[in-house]
TORKOLVO-302634 format. One record per residue (C-alpha): residue in one letter; x, y, z negated. Coordinates in steps of 0.02 Angstrom, whole numbers, always signed. Each point is the difference from the previous one (the first is absolute). Layout:
<recs>
A,X,Y,Z
...
</recs>
This chain:
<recs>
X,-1849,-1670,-1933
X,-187,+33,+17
X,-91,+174,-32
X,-187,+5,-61
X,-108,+128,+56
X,-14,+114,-150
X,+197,-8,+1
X,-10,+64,+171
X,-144,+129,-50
X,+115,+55,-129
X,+153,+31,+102
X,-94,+89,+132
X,-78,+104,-150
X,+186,+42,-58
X,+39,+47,+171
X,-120,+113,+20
X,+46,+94,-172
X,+163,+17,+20
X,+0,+134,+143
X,+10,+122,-136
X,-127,+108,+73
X,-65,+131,-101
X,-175,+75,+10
X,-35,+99,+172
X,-7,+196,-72
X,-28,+95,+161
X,-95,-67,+181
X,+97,-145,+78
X,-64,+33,+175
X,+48,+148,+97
X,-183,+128,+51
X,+119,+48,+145
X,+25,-87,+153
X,+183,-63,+9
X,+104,+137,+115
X,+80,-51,+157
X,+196,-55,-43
X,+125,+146,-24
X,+156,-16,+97
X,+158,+14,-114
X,+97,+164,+42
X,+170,+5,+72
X,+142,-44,-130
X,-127,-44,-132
X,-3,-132,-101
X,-80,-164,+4
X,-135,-13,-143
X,-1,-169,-71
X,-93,-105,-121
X,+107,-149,-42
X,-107,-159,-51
X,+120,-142,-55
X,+7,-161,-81
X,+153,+82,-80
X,+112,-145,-73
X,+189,-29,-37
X,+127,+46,-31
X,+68,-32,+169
X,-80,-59,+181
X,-131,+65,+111
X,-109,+91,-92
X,+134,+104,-97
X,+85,+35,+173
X,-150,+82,+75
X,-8,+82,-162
X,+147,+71,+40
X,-6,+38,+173
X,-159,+104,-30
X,+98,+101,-147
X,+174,+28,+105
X,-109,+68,+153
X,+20,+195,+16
X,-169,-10,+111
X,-111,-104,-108
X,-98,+93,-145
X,-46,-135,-122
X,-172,+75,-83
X,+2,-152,-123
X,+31,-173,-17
X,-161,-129,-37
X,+51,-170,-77
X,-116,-160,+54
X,+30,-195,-88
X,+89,-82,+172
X,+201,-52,-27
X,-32,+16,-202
X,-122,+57,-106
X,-39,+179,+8
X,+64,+24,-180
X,+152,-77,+47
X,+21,+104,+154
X,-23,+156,-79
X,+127,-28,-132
X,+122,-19,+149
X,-70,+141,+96
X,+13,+120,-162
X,+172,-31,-19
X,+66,+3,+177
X,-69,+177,+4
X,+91,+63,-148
X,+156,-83,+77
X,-31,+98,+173
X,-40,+161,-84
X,-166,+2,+71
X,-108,-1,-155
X,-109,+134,+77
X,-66,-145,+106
X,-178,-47,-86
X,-40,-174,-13
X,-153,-62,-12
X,-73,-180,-80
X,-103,-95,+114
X,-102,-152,+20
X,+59,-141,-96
X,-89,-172,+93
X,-43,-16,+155
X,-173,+18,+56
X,-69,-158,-3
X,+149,-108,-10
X,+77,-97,-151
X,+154,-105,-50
X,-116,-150,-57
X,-88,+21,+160
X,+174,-5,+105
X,+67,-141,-110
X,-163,-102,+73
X,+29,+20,+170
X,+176,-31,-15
X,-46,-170,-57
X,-132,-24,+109
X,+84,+62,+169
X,+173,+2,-61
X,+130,+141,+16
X,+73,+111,+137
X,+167,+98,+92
X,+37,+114,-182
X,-47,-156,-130
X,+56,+43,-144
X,-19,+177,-4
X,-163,+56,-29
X,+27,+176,-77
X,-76,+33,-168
X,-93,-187,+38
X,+173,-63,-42
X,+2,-124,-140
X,+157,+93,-72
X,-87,+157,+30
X,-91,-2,-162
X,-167,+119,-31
X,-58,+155,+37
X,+49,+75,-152
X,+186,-68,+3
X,+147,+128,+21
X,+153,-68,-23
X,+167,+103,-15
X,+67,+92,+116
X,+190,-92,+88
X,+128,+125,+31
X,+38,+106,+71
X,-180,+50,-65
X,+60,-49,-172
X,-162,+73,-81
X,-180,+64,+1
X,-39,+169,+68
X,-53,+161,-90
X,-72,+27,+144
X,-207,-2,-41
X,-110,-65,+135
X,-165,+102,+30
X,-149,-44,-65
X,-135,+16,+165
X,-22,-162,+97
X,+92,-23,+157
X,-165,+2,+112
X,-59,+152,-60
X,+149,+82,+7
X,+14,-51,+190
X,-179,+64,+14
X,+27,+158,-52
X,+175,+26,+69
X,-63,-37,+175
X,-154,+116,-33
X,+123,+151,-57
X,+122,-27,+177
X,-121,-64,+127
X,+74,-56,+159
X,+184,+9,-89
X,+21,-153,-131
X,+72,-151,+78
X,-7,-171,-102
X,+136,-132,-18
X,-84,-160,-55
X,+147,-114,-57
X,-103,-98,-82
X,-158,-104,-30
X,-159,+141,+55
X,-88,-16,-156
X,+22,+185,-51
X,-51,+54,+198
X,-150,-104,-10
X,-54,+67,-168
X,+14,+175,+78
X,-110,-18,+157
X,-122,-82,-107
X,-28,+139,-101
X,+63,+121,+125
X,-26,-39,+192
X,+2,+187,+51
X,+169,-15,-29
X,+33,-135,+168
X,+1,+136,+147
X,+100,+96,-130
X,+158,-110,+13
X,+103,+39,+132
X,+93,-157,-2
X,-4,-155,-127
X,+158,-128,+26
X,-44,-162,-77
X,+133,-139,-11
X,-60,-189,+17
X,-77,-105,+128
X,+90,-108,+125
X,-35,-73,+177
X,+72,-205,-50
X,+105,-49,-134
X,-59,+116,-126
X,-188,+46,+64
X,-23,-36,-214
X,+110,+155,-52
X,+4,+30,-180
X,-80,+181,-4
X,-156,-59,+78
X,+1,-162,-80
X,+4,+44,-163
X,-149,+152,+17
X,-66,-81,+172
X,-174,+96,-44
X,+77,+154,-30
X,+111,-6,+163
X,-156,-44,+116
X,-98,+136,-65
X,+161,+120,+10
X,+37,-55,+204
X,-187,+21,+33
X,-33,+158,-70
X,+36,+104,+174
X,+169,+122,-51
X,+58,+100,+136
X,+138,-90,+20
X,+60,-161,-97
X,+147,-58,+35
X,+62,-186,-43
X,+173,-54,-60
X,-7,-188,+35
X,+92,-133,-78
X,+49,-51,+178
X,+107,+163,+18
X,+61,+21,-170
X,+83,-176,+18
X,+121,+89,+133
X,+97,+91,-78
X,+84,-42,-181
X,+79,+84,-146
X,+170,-98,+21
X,-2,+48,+184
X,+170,+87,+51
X,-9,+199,+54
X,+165,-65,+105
X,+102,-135,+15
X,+42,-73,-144
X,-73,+121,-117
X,-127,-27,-70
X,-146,+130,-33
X,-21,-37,-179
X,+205,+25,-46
X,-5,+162,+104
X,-134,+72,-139
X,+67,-87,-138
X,+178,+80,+53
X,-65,+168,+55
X,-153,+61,-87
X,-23,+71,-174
X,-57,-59,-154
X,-124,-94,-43
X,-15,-43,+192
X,+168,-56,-7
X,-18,-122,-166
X,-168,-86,+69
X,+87,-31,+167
X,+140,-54,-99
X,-99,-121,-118
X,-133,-81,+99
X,+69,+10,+166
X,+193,-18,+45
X,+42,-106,-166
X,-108,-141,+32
X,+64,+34,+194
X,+172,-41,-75
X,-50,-155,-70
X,-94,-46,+131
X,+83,+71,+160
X,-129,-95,+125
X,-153,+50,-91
X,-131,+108,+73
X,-87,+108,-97
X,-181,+67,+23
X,-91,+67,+160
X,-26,+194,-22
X,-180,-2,-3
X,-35,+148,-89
X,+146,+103,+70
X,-94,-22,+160
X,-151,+98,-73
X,+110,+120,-64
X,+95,+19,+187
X,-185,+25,+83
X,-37,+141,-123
X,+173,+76,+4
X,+53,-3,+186
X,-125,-112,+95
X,+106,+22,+169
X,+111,-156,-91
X,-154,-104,+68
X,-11,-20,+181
X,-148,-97,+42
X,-170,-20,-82
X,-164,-84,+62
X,-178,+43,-40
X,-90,-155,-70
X,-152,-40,-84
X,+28,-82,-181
X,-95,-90,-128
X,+38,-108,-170
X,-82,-156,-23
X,-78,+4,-190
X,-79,-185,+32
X,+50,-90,-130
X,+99,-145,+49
X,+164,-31,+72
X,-1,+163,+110
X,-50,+110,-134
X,+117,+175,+18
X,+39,-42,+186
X,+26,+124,+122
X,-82,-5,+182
X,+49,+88,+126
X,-73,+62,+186
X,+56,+102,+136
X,-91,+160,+25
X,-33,-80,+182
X,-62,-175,-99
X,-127,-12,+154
X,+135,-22,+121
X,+80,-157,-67
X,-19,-143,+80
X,-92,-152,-60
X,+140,-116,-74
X,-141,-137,+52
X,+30,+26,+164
X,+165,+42,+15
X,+158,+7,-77
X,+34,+141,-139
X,+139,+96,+41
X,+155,+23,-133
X,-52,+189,-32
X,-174,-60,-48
X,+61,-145,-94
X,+118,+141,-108
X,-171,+79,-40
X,-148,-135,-29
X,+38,-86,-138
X,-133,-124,+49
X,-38,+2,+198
X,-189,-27,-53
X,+34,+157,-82
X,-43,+129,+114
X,-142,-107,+97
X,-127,+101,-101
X,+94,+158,-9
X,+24,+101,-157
X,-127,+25,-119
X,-88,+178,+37
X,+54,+83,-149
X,+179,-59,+31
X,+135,+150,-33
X,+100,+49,+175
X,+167,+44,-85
X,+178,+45,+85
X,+109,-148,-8
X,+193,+31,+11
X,+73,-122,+107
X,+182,+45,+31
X,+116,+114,-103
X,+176,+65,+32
X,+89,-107,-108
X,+168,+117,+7
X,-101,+165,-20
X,-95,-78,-171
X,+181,-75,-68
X,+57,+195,+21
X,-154,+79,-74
X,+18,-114,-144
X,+191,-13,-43
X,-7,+205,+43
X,-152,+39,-127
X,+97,-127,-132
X,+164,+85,+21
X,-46,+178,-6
X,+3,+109,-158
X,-128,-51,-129
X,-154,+115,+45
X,-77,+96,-112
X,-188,+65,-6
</recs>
């Protein structure tokens, strides 16, 4: 496979277009300094802008979907689509559809960027031949070769059965987080699920809208195995410019801790959390735990299914008491290309303290953290992000939290 440059000029051209973005009618940035944060009021609700690389019809991304919907304390002011796990088409055809099933069509739902950044499946392709593969060969998302193109939407399995009714809106996903933000400042958290395409493509246009944030959870990175996680990877651009753009607090879901807890974990012995919702919960949470989860468990008892990466992101927003340790660190993205491209490094806040692995041995701890011991020789770039990493969760608290918000009655809006 070889790409010429116009074919590249041409892709990069097509994914610039396709962010939908209609012609700015009113001032993007604010005359106003941004005002201080506003701390939410007793009892109140959590307002939340869900940004998701929505796909299904089962698995990560549909269970934080519907965490976030099931949680009395969570407002959902809309959910923004972004080209990660499928195409963005494809997602929203699920994401439609799920809504109507849950009753909650007065959740808007809004289209989003469509490529990443920079990025490109002929691009990836390259360096897969030229560096070879990594830890989640074959998937690659909407990069999938059986993913097909953009504009592909295939039917919907049951228990989805159809298309939705349901219309999405017609404003772009970064403006509407612009001018959400700008209407609550201080009060409109953001769950990124997915590649940051959609954030990025906000603070460009907007950065008044940073100190605005009160808290953006981002899931992806990793300290080892999975330092190339696939929502930086696939946007790595997007993601650097996202972790260095100074929020008052961003907190990281990492690979790392997502990998410790799975969705055919047991809530107690012998029972499994996914046949407790499948047995217990209403319909259509019932049939999708039913489908995708505890039949293939049948045929394949000793299976494991998938770590609960975006349930995590979902359990910080919700009730983040489930996570009982987090460390400040500096983080950047490496966007050189070559076989590190979409990497995550990490430092300690305290980088300066570390001893020189050239003189000395490099304890286990630090090990867990430098992905390279060279790393951290130079320190972190100066314009690296110093985000809250979650480092230990309550395993038994999340399993409750989920199985409880699965189980309940179906909530309505």
């Amino acid at each position: 496979m070889s790409t010429t440059r116009r074919e590249f000029m041409k892709t990069v051209g097509a994914a610039i277009a396709s962010t939908q973005m209609a012609p700015e009618t009113a001032p993007l940035m604010s005359p106003a300094p941004a005002p201080s944060l506003v701390p939410a009021q007793p009892g109140a609700k959590r307002k939340v802008i869900y940004d998701q690389d929505n796909s299904g019809p089962f698995g990560t991304d549909i269970l934080g979907t519907l965490m976030m919907l099931q949680a009395d304390n969570i407002d959902i002011l809309g959910i923004t689509l972004v080209t990660g796990d499928a195409w963005m088409k494809q997602e929203m055809a699920f994401t439609l559809r799920l809504l109507e099933m849950m009753g909650r069509t007065e959740v808007p739902v809004y289209p989003g960027a469509e490529f990443p950044m920079l990025n490109t499946k002929e691009e990836w392709q390259l360096r897969q031949q030229l560096y070879g593969g990594h830890g989640l060969d074959p998937w690659m998302g909407a990069f999938n070769r059986a993913n097909g193109g953009p504009d592909d939407t295939k039917p919907l399995p049951s228990p989805y059965e159809r298309f939705a009714n349901l219309k999405p809106q017609q404003e772009h996903a970064a403006r509407f987080i612009i001018k959400t933000v700008r209407a609550n400042p201080g009060q409109v958290s953001i769950y990124a699920g997915g590649p940051l395409t959609n954030l990025a493509l906000a603070i460009a246009l907007a950065p008044d809208i940073v100190p605005q944030v009160p808290e953006v959870v981002i899931m992806g990175t990793g300290f080892h195995v999975f330092t190339n996680a696939f929502n930086i990877f696939f946007d790595p651009e997007s993601a650097r410019k996202v972790l260095r753009a100074g929020w008052p607090k961003c907190t990281i879901v990492t690979v790392d801790i997502a990998e410790e807890i799975h969705e055919s974990d047991e809530i107690a012995p012998g029972r499994k959390m996914v046949e407790e919702i499948a047995a217990r919960a209403q319909s259509p949470i019932s049939d999708l735990f039913q489908k995708y989860a505890v039949e293939p468990m049948r045929q394949n008892p000793n299976a494991q299914l998938f770590r609960m990466a975006d349930e995590l992101i979902a359990a910080q927003v919700i009730d983040p008491s489930i996570f009982t340790k987090s460390e400040k660190m500096y983080l950047d993205i490496c966007t050189t290309p070559g076989p590190r491209y979409g990497d995550s490094m990490f430092w300690p806040k305290n980088w300066q303290d570390v001893p020189d692995a050239g003189k000395g041995s490099v304890s286990a701890a630090d090990r867990r953290v430098f992905v390279n011991p060279l790393q951290y020789y130079m320190g972190p770039p100066p314009s690296a992000g110093l985000v809250n990493v979650l480092t230990e969760l309550d395993r038994d608290r999340f399993k409750k939290l989920f199985v409880d918000l699965m189980t309940n009655p179906i909530r309505k809006g």
